[in-house]
C-alpha positions in Angstrom: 0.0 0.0 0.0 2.9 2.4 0.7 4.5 1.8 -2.7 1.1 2.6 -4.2 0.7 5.7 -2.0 4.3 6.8 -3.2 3.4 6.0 -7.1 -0.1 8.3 -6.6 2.3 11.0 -4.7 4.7 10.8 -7.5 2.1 10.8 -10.3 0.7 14.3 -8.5 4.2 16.0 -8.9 4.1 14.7 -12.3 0.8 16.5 -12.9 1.5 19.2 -11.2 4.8 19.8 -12.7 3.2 19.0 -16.6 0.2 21.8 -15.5 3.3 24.4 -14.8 5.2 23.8 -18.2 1.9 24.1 -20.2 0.7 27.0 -18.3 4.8 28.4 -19.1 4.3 27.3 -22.7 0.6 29.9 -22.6 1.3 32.0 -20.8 4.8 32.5 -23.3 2.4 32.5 -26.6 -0.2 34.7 -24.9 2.5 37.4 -24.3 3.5 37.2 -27.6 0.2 37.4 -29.4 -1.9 39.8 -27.0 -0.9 42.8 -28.9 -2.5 41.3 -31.9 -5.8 40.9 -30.1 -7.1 44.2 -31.5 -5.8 44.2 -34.8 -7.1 40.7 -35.0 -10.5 41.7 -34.6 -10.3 44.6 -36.8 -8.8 42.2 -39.5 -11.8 40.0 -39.1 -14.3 42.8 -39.3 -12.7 43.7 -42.6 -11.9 40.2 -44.0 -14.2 37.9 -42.6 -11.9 35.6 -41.1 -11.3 34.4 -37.8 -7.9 35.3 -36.7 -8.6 36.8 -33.2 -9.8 33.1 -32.2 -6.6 31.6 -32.7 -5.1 34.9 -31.3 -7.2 34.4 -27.9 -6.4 30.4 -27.9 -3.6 29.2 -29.8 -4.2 25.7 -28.7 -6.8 25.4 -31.2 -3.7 24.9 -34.1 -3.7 21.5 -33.6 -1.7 20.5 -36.8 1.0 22.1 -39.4 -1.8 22.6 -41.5 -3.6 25.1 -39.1 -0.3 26.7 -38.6 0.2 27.0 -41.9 -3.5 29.2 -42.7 -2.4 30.7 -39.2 0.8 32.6 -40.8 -0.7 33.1 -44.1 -3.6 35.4 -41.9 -1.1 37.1 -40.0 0.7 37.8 -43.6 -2.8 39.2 -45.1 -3.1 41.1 -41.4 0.6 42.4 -42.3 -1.1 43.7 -46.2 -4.2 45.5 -44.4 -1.2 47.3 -41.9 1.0 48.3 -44.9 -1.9 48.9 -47.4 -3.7 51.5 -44.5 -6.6 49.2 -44.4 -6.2 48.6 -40.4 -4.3 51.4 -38.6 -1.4 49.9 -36.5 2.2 48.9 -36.3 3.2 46.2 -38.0 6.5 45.5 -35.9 4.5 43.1 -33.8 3.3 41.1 -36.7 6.9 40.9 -37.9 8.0 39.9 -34.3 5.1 37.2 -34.3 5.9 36.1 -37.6 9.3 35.5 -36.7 8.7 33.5 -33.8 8.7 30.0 -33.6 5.0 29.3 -32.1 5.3 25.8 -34.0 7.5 24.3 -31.9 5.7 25.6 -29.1 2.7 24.4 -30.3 4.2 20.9 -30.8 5.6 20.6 -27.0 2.2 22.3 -25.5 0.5 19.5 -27.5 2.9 16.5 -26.5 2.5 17.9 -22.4 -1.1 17.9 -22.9 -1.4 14.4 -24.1 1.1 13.6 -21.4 -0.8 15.0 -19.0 -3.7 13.3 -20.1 -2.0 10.1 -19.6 -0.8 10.9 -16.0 -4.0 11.8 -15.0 -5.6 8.3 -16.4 -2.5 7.1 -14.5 -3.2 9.0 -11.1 -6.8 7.4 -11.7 -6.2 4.1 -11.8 -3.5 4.1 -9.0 -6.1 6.3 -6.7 -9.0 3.2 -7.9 -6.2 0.8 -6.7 -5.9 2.1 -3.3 -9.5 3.0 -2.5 -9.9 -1.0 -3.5 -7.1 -2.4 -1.0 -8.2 0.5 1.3 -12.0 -1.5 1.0 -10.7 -4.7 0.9 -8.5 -4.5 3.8 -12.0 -2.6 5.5 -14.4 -5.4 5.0 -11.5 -8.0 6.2 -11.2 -6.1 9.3 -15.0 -6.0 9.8 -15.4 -9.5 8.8 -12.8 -10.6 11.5 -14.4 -8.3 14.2 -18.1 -10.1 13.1 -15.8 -13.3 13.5 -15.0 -12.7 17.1 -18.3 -11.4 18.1 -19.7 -14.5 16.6 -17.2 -16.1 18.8 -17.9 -14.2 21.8 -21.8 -14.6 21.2 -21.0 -18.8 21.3 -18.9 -18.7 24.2 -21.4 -16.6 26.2 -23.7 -19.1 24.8 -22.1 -22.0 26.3 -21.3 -20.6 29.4 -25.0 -20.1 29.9 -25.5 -23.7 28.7 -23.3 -24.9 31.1 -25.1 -23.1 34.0 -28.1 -24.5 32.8 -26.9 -28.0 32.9 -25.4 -27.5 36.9 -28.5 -26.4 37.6 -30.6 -29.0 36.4 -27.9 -31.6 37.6 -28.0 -30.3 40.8 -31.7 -29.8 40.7 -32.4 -33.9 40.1 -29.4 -34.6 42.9 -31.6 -32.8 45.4 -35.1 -34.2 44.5 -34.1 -37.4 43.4 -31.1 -37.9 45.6 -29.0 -39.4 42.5 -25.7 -37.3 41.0 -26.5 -37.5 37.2 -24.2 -36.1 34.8 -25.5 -34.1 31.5 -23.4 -34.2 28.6 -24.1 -31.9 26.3 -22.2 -31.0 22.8 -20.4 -27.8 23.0 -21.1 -25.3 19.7 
């Protein structure tokens, strides 16, 4: 049970430690992409797209692919700066575009399955103990119902065997003859 309890206290860290590299991993992106928020939404007015959403949740690129459509907007957001179209500075664009969020993206992705996995794994230890915990319970309550039982036949016996004096010594003194009862003990 200890080892188990050591393997769930281990599998926390684990968690915990995943939770602080993918919040590290956000928390980096977000920095770098909430000065687009803005111009994102003014972009989408203007072009119909949907550029802010990724802006506000970059997790949402879940392949190259959606990377891929994700530079190619912040290259058309880069036209509307340089062609007046959106009012804004397009150094923050050029910093973002020059940033490597796919790698990020990548990691973020493989600590979030990871972390999905540890948790399955923190799970099935926790199910683990709470079933020894349960099973070692209902032993320990079968071998207290074991000893009442026990203590329920001795009192049992001893009041058998009171019974049987009694009526031994009842028939000595009426009948003047020492009888001896046997009886078969429980």
């Amino acid at each position: 049970m200890e080892k188990l309890e050591e393997e769930l206290s281990k599998s926390r860290e684990r968690i915990s430690d995943l939770d602080r590299k993918i919040a590290n991993i956000k928390g980096a992106m977000q920095s770098t992409l909430a000065p687009l928020h803005r111009l994102s939404k003014k972009f989408d007015h203007l072009s119909g797209k949907n550029l802010h959403i990724i802006i506000e949740d970059p997790s949402t690129m879940k392949t190259e692919r959606d990377y891929a459509e994700f530079i190619k907007l912040l290259n058309e957001l880069k036209g509307y700066i340089e062609g007046s179209k959106i009012e804004g500075s397009g150094h923050e664009v050029e910093r973002l575009l020059k940033y490597d969020m796919l790698s990020d993206l990548k990691e973020l992705h493989a600590l979030e399955s990871a972390l999905a996995e540890e948790r399955r794994r923190e799970r099935r230890i926790a199910d683990e103990i709470s079933e020894k915990r349960e099973k070692a319970r209902r032993i320990e309550e079968i071998a207290m119902e074991e000893e009442e039982r026990k203590q329920r036949i001795s009192h049992l016996n001893e009041q058998i065997a009171k019974k049987k004096e009694y009526i031994e010594s009842l028939f000595l003194q009426y009948y003047g003859k020492r009888i001896k009862i046997r009886i078969r003990q429980v």
